[in-house]
N, C-alpha and C positions, 0 to 999 in steps of 0.2 A: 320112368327114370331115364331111361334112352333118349329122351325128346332132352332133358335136365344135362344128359352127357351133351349132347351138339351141340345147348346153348353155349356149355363151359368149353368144348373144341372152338368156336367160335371168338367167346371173346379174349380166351387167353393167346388164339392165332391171332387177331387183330392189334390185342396190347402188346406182342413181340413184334409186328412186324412193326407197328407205330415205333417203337425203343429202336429197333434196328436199324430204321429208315433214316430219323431225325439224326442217329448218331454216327450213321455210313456218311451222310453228306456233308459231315464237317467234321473228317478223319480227324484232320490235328487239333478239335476241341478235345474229344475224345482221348488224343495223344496227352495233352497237357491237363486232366483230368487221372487219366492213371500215374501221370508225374508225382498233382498232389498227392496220391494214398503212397506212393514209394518214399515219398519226402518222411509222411509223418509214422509209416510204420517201419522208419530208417532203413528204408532197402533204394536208397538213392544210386547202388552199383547197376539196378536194372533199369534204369531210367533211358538205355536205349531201345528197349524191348516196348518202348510205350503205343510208338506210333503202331507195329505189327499187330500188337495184344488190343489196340483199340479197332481198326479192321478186323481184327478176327473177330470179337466178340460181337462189334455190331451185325455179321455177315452170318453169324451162325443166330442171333437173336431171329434178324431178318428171314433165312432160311426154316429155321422151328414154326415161325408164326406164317408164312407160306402152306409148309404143308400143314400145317393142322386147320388152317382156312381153307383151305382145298381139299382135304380129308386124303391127303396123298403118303401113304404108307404109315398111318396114324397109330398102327403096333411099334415101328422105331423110332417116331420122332415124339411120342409121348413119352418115349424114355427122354429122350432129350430134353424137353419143357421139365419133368421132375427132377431129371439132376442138377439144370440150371436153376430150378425155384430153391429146391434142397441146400446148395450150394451158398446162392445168395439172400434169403429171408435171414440167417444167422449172422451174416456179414453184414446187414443193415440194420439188425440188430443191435449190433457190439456200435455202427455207426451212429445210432440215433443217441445210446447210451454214453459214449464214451464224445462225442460232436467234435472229432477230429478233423471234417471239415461241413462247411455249412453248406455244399451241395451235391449231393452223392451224383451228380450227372444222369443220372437214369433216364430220363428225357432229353438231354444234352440241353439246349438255352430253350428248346419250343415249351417246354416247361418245367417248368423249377418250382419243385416240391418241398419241404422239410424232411428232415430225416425221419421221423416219427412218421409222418405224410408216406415216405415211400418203404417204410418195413409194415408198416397197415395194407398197405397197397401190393405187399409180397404175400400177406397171408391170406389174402385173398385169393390171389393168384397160384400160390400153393395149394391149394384147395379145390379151386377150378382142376390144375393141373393133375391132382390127385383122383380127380374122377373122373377126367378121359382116358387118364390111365386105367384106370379100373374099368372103363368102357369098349377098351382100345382095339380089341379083337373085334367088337362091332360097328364101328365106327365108320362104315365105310363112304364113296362119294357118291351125288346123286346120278352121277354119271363120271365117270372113267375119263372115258375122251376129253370134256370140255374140260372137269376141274384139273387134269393133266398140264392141257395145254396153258392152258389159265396160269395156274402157277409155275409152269417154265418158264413162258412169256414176263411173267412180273419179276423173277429170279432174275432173267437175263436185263431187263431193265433199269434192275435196282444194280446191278455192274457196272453198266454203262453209264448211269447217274452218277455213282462213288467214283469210278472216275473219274470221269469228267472233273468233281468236285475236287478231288485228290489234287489233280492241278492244276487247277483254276482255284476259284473262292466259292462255298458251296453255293449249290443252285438254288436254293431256297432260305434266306437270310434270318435266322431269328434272334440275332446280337442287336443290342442298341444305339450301334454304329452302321446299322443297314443305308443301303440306298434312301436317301428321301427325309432321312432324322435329320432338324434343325439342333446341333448339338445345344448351343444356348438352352433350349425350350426344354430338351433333355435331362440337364441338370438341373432347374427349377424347381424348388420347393413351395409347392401351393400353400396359402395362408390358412387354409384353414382342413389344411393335411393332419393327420392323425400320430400322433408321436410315442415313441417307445415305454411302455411301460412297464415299471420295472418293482418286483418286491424287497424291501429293506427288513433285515431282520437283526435286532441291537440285541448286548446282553449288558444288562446292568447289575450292580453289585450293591448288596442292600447293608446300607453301613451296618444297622444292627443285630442283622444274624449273620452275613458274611457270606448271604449265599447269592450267586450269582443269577439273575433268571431271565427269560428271555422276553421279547417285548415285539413288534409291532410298529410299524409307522402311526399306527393310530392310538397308540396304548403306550410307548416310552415318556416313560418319567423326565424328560428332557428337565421339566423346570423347578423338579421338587430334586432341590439338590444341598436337603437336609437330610433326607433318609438315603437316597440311593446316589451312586456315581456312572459314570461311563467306565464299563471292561472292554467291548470289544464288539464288533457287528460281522457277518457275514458277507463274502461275494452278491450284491446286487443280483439277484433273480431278474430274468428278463419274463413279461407277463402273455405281454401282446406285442407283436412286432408294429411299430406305426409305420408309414409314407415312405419308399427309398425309389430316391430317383433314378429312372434308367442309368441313366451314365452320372456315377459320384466321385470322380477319380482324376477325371481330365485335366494333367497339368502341361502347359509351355514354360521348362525352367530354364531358365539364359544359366551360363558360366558363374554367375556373380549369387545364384538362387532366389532371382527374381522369375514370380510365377506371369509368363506376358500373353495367356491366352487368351485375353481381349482381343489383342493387336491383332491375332488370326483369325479370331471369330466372328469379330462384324467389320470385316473387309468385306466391302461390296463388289470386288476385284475377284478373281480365282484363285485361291490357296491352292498349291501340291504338296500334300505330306507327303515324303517317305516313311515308310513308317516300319524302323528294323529292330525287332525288342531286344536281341542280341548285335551288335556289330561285328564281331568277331566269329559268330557263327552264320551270319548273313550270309547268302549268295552273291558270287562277285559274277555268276554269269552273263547279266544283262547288265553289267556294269558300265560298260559304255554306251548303249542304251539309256539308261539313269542319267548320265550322264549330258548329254545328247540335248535330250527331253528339259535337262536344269537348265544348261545355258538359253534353249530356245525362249524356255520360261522367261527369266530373266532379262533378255533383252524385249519380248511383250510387254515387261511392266509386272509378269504375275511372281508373288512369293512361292519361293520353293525354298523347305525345309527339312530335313529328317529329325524324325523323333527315336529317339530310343535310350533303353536305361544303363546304357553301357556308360564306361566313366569317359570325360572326355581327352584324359591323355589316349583313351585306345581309337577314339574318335578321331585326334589330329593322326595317328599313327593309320590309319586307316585312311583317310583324307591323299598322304604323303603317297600311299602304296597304289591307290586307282584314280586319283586325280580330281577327286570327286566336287564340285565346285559349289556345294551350297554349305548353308551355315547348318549346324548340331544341336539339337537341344534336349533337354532330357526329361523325360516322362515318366508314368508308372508300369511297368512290364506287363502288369494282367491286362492295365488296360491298352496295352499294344498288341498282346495277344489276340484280346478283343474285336480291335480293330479290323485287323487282318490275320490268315491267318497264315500267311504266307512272309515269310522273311528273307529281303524285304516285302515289303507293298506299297501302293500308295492309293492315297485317296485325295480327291479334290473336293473343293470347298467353296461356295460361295455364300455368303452372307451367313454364313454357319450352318448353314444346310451341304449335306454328302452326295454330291451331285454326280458320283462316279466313284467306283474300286477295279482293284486290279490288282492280281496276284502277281509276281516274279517273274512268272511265266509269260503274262501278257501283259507288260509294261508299254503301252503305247507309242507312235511316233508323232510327233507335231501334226505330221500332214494327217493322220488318223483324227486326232483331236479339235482340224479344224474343217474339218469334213465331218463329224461329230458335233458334242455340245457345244463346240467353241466356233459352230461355222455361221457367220456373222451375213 
């Protein structure tokens, strides 16, 4: 049973550190993830606490699955893995049940589960967790010293990593606007992709006894309609999910609500998006930097644009206030989130491939850019 305890210290350390790692290095997924559940469980007043509460969670995830892989004080922190299992198996729960939103984040974008997928995947894990606890007092390392140092060393790395990511764009990309994705090809629906399937349930009413009864796609009386009539059908049940392309969202909408993302996406030229999902809450730090960077564009020949879902009276108002000299247009906010996660950002484009990002913080200079991808 002992051997049975270290397997389950083992993988419930690895499945926390996995959750904690994916979702330290891209804080503000994380951040706009606890946004949705405040949204839908109308606690939109703490909507500032998102960004802290989603570093701390992933940082204490990270932490728990450390020591229980290293076997480093496995009497306190197997208290920790059951309160956290305790805590959230019921909450994904009430999430699978109730499908408030369609992805509890628990792997943040490295993978995307269903709801049902990650409360299956908590009771397992509450289980594990249940019997290193019950193990916990023996549990110890096969050596002190190495698994010590071992998981200090990965603690203090997994810092400097979130970091880093914190302000920069994380260090490990698993959105579908990464380095390298040809957007075009992205959104592409293959022809002979699999499509959503979906249950229909009708109730018909039977002229001569008056009672109404339920039916079937396969089984409604559609065309006997001497005995029975149409009462009323159900919500569409979804069966099987079919094909959803990485990226389904991508709009370029001009002022007038013409959508012109052609025009940008097979430009054989260099596209610069800015890309600010708020404008109003955007950073005006590197504003003249931004700035700087448009004109040099512009007189190269390359398009430069900003996207974002702000209206665009706050767009020219904003324009007026920093000088800002490229055109507006407007998109869909998650998928600006997406993009980057830094507001602003930007990304270049050639031939509809993402040939470069760049968080706020590291907004480029010309001479950078052609001493770089653009040095000819």
């Amino acid at each position: 049973m002992k051997v049975i305890a270290h397997i389950a210290r083992i993988l419930v350390g690895i499945t926390f550190i996995f959750s904690g790692f994916v979702k330290g290095i891209d804080p503000w997924g994380s951040a706009y993830k606890f946004i949705d559940y405040f949204k839908v469980m109308g606690l939109e007043t703490l909507e500032w606490s998102a960004f802290p509460l989603g570093m701390l969670l992933s940082f204490a995830e990270f932490l728990i699955g450390v020591t229980l892989l290293f076997a480093i004080n496995v009497k306190l922190f197997s208290w920790g893995a059951l309160i956290f299992m305790a805590f959230f198996t019921p909450l994904t729960l009430w999430i699978a049940v109730k499908n408030p939103v369609t992805d509890c984040g628990c792997f943040g974008d490295a993978l995307v589960i269903s709801n049902w997928e990650t409360f299956y995947k908590n009771v397992v894990l509450i289980i594990l967790a249940m019997i290193v606890f019950v193990w916990r007092k023996k549990l110890k390392p096969f050596s002190v010293k190495v698994c010590h140092s071992a998981g200090y060393l990965t603690i203090a790395a997994y810092i400097l990593i979130v970091g880093y990511s914190s302000y920069h764009e994380p260090v490990i990309d698993f959105r579908p606007y990464k380095v390298g994705v040809n957007i075009p090809e992205a959104m592409a629906m293959p022809e002979d992709a699999p499509q959503d399937v979906y249950e229909n349930i009708f109730y018909y009413k039977n002229k001569n006894t008056g009672e109404v009864e339920k039916f079937t796609e396969e089984n409604y009386p559609w065309n006997d309609t001497l005995n029975w009539v149409f009462d009323s059908m159900e919500e569409p049940r979804l069966i099987s999910k079919g094909y959803t392309p990485p990226i389904k969202n991508f709009v370029v909408e001009t002022r007038e609500g013409d959508n012109i993302y052609d025009f940008f996406l097979f430009d054989e030229n260099y596209v610069f998006m800015l890309v600010a999902y708020d404008i109003n809450k955007s950073s005006r730090k590197n504003q003249d930097k931004i700035n700087n960077l448009a004109n040099w564009a512009s007189a190269e020949g390359y398009s430069f644009i900003c996207l974002t879902s702000s209206l665009f009276d706050d767009c020219d108002r904003f324009a007026v206030e920093t000088g800002a000299p490229y055109e507006f247009f407007h998109a869909d906010e998650i998928d600006l989130k997406t993009m980057v996660r830094s507001n602003p950002g930007l990304l270049v484009l050639k031939n509809g491939t993402i040939v470069a990002k760049y968080s706020r913080n590291a907004i480029p200079t010309p001479e950078e850019l052609t001493s770089g991808f653009l040095k000819k």
